[in-house]
N, C-alpha and C positions, 0 to 999 in steps of 0.2 A: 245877550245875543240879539243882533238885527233880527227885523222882519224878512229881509231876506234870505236870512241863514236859514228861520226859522221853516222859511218856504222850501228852502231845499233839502232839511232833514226829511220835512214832510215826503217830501219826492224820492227822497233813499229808503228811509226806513217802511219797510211793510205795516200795513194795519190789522188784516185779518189775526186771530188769533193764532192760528197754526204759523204763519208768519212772524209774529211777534217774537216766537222764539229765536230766530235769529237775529235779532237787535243787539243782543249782545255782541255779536262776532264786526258789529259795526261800530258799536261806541266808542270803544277803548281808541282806536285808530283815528275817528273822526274826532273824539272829545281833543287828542294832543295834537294834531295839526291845527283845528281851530283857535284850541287855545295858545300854542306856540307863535301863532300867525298874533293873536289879539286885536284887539281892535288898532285901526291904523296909528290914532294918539299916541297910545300906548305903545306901538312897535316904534314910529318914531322918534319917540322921547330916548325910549331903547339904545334905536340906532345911533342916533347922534351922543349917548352916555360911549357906546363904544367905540366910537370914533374919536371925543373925544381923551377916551381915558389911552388910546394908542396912538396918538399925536407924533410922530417921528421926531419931533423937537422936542416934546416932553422924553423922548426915550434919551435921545442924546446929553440933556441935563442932567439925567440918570447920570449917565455914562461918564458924563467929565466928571464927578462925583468917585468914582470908582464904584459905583452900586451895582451888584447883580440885577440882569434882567431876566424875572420868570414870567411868560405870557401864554396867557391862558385863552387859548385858542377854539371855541364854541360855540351851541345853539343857547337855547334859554335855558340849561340847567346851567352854565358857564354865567351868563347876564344874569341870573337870580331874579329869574322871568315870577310876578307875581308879589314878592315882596315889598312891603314899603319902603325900604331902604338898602339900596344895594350896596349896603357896609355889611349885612346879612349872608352874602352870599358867599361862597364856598373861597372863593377868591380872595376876599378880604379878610375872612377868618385867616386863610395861611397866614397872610403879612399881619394878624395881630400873634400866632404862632412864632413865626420868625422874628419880628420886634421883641416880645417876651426875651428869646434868645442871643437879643444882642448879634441878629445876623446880620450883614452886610448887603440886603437883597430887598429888592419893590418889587411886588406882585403888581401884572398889568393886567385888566379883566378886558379881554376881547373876542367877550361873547356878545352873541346874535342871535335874538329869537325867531324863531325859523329857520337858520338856517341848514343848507344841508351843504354834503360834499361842495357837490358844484361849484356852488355858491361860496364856499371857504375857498378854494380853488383858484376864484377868479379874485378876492381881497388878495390873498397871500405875499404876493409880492408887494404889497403896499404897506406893509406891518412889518415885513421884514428891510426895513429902510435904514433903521439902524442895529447894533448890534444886540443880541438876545444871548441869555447863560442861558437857561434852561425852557423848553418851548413842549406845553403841554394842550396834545389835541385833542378837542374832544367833539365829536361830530360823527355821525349815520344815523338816530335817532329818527330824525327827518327822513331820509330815505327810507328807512327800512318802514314806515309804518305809509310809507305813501308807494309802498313796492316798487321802488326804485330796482332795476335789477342789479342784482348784486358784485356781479361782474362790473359795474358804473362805481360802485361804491366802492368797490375796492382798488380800482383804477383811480377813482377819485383821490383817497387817502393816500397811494403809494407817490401819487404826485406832488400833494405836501408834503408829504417828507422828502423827497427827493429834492425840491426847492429849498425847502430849509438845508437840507446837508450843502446843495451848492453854491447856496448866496452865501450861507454861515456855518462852514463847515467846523467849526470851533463849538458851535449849539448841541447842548446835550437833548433830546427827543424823548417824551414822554406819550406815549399812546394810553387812550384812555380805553377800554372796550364799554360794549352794551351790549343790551339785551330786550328780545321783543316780548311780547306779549304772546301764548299761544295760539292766538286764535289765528295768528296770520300764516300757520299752517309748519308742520313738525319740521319737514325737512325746508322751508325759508329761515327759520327763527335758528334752528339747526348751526345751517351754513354761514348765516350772518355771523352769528356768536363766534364760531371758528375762525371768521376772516381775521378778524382781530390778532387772534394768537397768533396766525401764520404770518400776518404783516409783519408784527413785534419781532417774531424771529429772525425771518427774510433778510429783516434791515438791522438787526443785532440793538435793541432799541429798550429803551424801560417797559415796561406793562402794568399797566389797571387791570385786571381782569374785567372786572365790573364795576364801573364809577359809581352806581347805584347801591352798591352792599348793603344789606342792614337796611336800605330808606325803599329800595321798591317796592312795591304791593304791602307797604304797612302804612294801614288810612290815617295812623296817628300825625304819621310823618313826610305826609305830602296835604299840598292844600286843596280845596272842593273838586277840584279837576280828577284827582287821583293820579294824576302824573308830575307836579311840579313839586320839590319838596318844598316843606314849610323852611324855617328858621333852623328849629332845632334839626332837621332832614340835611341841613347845610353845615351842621359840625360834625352831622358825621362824614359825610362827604369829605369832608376837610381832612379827618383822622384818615381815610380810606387812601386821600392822595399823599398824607403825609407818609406813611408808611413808606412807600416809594420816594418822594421828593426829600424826605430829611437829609437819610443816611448821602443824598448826592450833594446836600449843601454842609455837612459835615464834613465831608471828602474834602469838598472846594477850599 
């Protein structure tokens, strides 16, 4: 962490003792924006991995190939924000799942640490340049810990998918849901958690309930941050999306 991050916890968090007991109600929230943010290198080594791994001409070489295209659409639990090698991450594990299985299909990892709706929002049409089989989003994370109102958030999301259905109305939709932390108050974390379901429904669409299953709030399986999963945090993730994503590339 910079001196100047360090300056401005200073400036958030209270000192007196009676104060200190609300420290907590600010970590969890500050610790995953800063570290989703990372230091600038790090964000963009990031960005340009997912830029480059969503190349419109690498998708298209896919495509005259006859290869399925599944892209994974996210903030840094999608980019495998943290790990040394982003063959670790949830994304690559599928395509070593589907390679096992002799499927027909390239997983594209076109996660972004930090990002949030918005920000997914304004890429979207640039990813979607050639054609996609299955497009799995995963994005509020950001918002919801930076109190984003939620009403934006779900405005946000209903927009991506609506983009997808009518650039590539042939693209099967995976929505991923999340979940906040308590401290950012029963009825936010509440209605977030909801929005999820109701979009899934709305739009007649696959469902995550929780991309996180089984890897949230267990310290084994996230790294020092307590929000990024580790390695092993990232197969399960993988089993959690496969659940869902199999039984669609069996169908296919």
């Amino acid at each position: 962490m910079s001196k100047d991050q360090n300056k401005q916890m200073n400036l958030i968090l209270p000192t007196s003792a009676m104060q200190k007991l609300l420290r907590l109600c600010y970590i969890i929230p500050l610790a995953f924006i800063l570290s989703c943010g990372g230091d600038k290198k790090k964000k963009s080594t990031q960005k340009a991995t997912a830029i480059e791994q969503t190349e419109p001409s690498q998708i298209a070489e896919t495509s005259k190939n006859s290869t399925g295209i599944i892209l994974c659409f996210g903030d840094s639990i999608t980019a495998g924000y943290g790990l040394e090698d982003s063959n670790d991450a949830f994304p690559a594990v599928l395509q070593e799942k589907i390679d096992s299985l002799h499927l027909n299909y390239k997983v594209v990892n076109s996660g972004l640490s930090g990002e949030t709706t918005a920000g997914g929002k304004s890429r979207i049409d640039w990813v979607l340049n050639q054609g996609i089989d299955i497009f799995i989003l995963e994005l509020g994370a950001n918002d919801g810990l930076r109190g984003v109102p939620l009403s934006e958030t779900r405005a946000n999301l209903q927009a991506i998918i609506t983009i997808v259905e009518e650039k590539s109305p042939n693209t099967k939709i995976i929505l991923a849901g999340m979940q906040l932390p308590p401290n950012m108050g029963l009825d936010y974390t509440t209605e977030f958690k909801e929005l999820y379901a109701q979009i899934a429904a709305a739009n007649n669409i696959a469902f995550i309930p929780f991309i996180l299953k089984d890897v949230g709030g267990i310290v084994e399986l996230n790294q020092s941050d307590g929000i990024h999963p580790t390695v092993e945090g990232h197969k399960i993730i993988a089993r959690t999306v496969w659940e869902i994503l199999g039984p669609m590339l069996k169908r296919s």
